[in-house]
N, C-alpha and C positions, 0 to 999 in steps of 0.2 A: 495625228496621235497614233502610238503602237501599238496594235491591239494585241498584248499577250497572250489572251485567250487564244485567237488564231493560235499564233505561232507555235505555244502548247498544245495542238490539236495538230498540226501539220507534224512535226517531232514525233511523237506518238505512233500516228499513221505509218510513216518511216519506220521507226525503232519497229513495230508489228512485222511490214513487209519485209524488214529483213531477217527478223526469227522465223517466217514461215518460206522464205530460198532457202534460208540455210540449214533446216533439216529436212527440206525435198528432196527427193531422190539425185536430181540432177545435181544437189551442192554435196551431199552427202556421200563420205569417205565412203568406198567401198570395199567390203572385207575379202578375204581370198575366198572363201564359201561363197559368199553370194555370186562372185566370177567364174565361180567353178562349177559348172554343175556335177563335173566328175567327181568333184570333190566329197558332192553333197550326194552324190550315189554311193558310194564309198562309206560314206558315215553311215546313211540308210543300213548296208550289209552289214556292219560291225553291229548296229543296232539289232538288228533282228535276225544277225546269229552267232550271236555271241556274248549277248546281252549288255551292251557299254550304252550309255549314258550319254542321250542325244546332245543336249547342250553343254556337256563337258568336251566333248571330238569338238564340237563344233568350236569351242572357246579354244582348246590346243591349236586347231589347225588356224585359227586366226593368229596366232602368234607369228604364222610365217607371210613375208612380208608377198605381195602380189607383183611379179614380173611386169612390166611396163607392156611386155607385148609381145607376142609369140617367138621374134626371132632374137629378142634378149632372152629366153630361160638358158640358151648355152654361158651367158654371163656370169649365172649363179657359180659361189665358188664349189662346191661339193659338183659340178656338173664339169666347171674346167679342170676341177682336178682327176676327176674319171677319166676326162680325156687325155690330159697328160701324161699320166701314170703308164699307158701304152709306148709313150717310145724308148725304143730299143738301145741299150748299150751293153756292149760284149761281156763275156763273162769276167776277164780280170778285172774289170772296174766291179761288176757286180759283186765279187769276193772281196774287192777292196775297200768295197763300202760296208759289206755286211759282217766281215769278219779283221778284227783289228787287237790289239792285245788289250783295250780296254773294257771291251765285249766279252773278251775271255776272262778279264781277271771280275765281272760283274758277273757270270755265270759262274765261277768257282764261287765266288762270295752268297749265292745264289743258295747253291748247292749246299754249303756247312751250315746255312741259317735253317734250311729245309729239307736236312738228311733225313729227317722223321717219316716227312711224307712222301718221299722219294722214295723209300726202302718199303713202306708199307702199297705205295701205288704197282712199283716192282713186282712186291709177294704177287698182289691182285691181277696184275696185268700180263705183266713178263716181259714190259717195254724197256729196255735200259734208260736208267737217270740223265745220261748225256740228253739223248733225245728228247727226250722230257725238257727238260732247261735248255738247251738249244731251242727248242721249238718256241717259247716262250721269249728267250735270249733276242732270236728274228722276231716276234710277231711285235712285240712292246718292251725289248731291253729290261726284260724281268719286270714289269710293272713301272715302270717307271715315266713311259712314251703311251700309255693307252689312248690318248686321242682327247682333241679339246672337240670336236663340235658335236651338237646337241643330235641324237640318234635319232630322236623322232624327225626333226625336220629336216637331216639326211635324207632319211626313206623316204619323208612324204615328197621331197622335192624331186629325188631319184623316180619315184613309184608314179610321177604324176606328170613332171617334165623333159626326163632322159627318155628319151624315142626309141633307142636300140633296146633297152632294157625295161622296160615301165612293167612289163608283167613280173621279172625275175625279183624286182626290188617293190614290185605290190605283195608278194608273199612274204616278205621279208619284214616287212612295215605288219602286214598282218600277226605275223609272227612274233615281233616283239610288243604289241600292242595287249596281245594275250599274255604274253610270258610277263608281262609288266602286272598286268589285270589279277593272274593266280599270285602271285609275291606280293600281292599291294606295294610295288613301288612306283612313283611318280614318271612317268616315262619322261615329263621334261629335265629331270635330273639325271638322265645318265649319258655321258659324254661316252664318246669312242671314235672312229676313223672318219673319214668323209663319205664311204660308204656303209657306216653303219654298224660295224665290227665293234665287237666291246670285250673287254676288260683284257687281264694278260693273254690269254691263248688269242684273243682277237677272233672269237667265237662271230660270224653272223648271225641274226637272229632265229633263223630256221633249224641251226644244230642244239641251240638251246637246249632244249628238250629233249631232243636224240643225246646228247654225249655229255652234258656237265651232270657231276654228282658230288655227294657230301663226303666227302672223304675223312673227313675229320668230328662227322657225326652230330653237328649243333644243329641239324634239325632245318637247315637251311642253305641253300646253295648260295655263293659268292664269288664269283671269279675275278670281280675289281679287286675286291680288300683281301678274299681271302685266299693265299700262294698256298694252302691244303688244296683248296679245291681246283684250284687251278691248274693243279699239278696232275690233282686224279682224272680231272676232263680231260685234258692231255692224254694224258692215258690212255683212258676208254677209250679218243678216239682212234688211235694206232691200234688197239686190242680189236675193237670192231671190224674195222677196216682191216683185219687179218694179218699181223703184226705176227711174223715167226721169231721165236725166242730161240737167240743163238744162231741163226746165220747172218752171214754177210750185209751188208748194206749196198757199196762199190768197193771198188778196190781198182787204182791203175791199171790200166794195160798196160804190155811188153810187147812192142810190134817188130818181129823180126821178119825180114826179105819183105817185099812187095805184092804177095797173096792180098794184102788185106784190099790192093784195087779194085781186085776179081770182086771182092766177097761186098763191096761196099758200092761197086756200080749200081748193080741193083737192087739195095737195101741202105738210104743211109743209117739204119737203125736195126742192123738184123740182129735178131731174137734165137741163140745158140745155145748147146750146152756148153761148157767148159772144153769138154774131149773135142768138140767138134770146133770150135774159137782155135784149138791148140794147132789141126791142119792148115791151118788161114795162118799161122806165124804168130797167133795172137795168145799172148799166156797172162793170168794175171801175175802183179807184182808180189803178192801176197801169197804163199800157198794154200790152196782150200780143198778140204781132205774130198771132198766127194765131186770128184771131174763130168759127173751126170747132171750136177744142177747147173737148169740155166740160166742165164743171162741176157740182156741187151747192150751190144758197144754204141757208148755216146759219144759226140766228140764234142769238145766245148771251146769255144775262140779265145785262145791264151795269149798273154804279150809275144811270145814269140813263134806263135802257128797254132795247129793243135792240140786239145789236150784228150787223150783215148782212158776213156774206162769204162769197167766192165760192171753194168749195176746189177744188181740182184731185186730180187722180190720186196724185200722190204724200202728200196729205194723206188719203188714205183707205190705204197704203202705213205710214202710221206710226200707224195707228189697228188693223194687224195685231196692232204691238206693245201697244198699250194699246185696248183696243174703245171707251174712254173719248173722247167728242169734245172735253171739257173738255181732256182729257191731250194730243191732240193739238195741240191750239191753244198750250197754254204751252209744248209743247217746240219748237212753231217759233216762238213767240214771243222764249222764249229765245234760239234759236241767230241769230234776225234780229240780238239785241243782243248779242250776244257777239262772233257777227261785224264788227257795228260799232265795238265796241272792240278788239277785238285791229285791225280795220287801221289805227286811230288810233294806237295804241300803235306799232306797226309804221312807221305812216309817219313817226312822232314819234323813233322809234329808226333810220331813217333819215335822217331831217333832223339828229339828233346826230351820226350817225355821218360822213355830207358834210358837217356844222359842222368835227367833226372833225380831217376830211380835209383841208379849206379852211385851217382854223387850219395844219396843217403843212407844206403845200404854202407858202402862205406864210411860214413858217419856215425852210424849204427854201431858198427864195427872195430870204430875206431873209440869209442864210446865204451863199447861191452868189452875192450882191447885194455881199455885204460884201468877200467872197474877192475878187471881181474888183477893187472896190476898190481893196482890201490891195497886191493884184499890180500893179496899174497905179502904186500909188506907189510902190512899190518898182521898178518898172522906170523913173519918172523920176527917183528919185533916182542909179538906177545910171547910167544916161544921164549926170546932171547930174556924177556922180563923173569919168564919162569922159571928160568934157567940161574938168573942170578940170584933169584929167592932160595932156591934151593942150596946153592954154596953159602952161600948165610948163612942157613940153617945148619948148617953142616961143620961150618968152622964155628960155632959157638961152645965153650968152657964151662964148666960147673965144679965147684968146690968138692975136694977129693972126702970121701965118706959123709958127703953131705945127706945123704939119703940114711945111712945108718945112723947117725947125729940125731937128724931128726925123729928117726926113730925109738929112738933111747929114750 
């Protein structure tokens, strides 16, 4: 006979011993915190100087998932793509990628949506509007490319598993963790680069605070949604970083005779005035009134050999923003052609608008042309009425001594 009792006791027994493996440590998923102790040093610091809220770090940082084992964290995508992002291709492809007629016609379009702020960042700054929108134009295609991954687990993955860099992208993680903290925004809501770059200018978290401002005065800074302020950070950082209003940027060289061998043996990069470039054979393409200001000649790898020019002060200014001398080149390459279309466009939307003008003034004219007209025949014909009334009046008859008759 079956003794159900047993068997309902044996079941039991079972069903128990396996609820108590499966929340023991050994069955028990383990979180990135608990594997981390760096992790959890980390939290510790933000806790106790900065005031963030232990079991909330702790809940964020669980979101990100735990590498299998030290020699997979290079697998992470935000890790290979750091890696990648270093190699090299020559500067024509690099302008071919960065600068193309639909990047220009997005930067003019740019530009007429946010003349407002551009002209008010100008007064403020004294950076021209190209630069501004070019810069912008490269960093996130005017807003429109800011970056799908999540910023915090960029940093925390960058700050905790990239080995070349773990301290430069631990202050970084710091940095937006605070700038997230003073704004009450949710740090797992804001998407930007793989390393961590956010909104149009592709601000890292550390210039936060150094360079973005309210340009537009609502009391809040925005550089995802808001192209005011995106434009004014822009700005201020070229203004900071010693941005001279009115000179040069580069300009080509003109390499005449074979000096420039001498001059380049030992310097590929020598730092001259103008006057002094000009005994080397070397002139710019550009006239520029003052031959004492200097320079450095670059040369950059073009489809068909080199290309020489001569950069000025504010071209080493925009190399703050990107240390890249490729990067800087196409962002003032860009803003030279953006420039040139928006004043075409501009002048073009001028000339409609005095076509315009023309067309109605002549309308006008032809209007106030007709009226007088109008008026002037109608004043000869009232004439010509008075005129008949009068000879009526004048050939009328009356009965001869009619007035003495009646007198009588």
């Amino acid at each position: 006979m079956i003794n159900f009792q047993r068997i309902r006791f044996f079941f039991n027994a079972c069903f128990i011993s396996f609820l108590t493996l499966s929340i023991s440590p050994a069955f028990a998923k383990e979180t990135l915190v608990e594997a981390r102790p760096d992790v959890q040093s980390f939290i510790n610091f933000m806790v106790n100087n900065y005031g963030f809220d232990k079991p909330q770090l702790t809940t964020m940082f669980n979101t990100i998932p735990i590498a299998p084992s030290t020699s997979n964290y290079k697998n992470r995508p935000v890790i290979k793509q750091m890696v990648g992002r270093h190699d090299f291709i020559p500067w024509y492809q690099y302008q071919a990628f960065f600068i193309d007629q639909n990047r220009i016609n997005m930067g003019v379009s740019y530009w007429q949506a946010n003349y407002k702020w551009l002209n008010r960042a100008y007064q403020l700054y004294g950076v021209p509007k190209s630069i501004v929108v070019a810069t912008i134009g490269i960093e996130s295609k005017y807003g429109t490319e800011m970056g799908v991954y999540s910023v915090f687990q960029s940093l925390a993955v960058l700050a905790f598993d990239y080995s070349s860099r773990k301290d430069y992208f631990k202050q970084q993680l710091i940095a937006f963790l605070v700038y997230c903290k003073a704004n009450n925004i949710d740090p797992l809501s804001v998407k930007g680069s793989y390393a961590g770059a956010i909104g149009q200018p592709q601000f890292m978290p550390n210039n936060l605070a150094l360079y973005t401002t309210d340009l537009d005065h609502q009391n809040q800074i925005d550089i995802i949604n808001d192209s005011a302020d995106a434009i004014g950070s822009v700005a201020h950082f070229y203004h900071l970083n010693k941005w001279r209003t009115g000179e040069p940027v580069a300009i080509p060289a003109v390499i005449t005779g074979d000096k420039i061998n001498v001059l380049l043996r030992n310097n590929p990069e020598p730092r001259l005035t103008l006057a002094e470039f000009a005994q080397y054979g070397i002139t710019p393409q550009q006239a520029v009134a003052d031959s004492s200001l200097p320079a450095n000649l670059i040369s950059l790898t073009g489809a068909n050999g080199p290309e020489y020019w001569l950069a000025f002060h504010n071209f080493f200014v925009i190399k703050d923003y990107n240390a890249s001398t490729d990067y800087a080149m196409a962002l003032y390459q860009l803003s030279v052609l953006i420039h040139h279309d928006y004043k075409l466009q501009l002048k073009a939307k001028i000339a409609a608008l005095k076509a315009k003008e023309a067309a109605l003034k002549a309308a006008q004219e032809a209007a106030e042309l007709k009226a007088q007209q109008a008026a002037l025949l109608q004043a000869k014909e009232k004439a010509k009425a008075n005129q008949n009334h009068k000879t009526n009046f004048n050939k009328k008859t009356y009965p001869t001594n009619s007035f003495h008759t009646a007198a009588k």
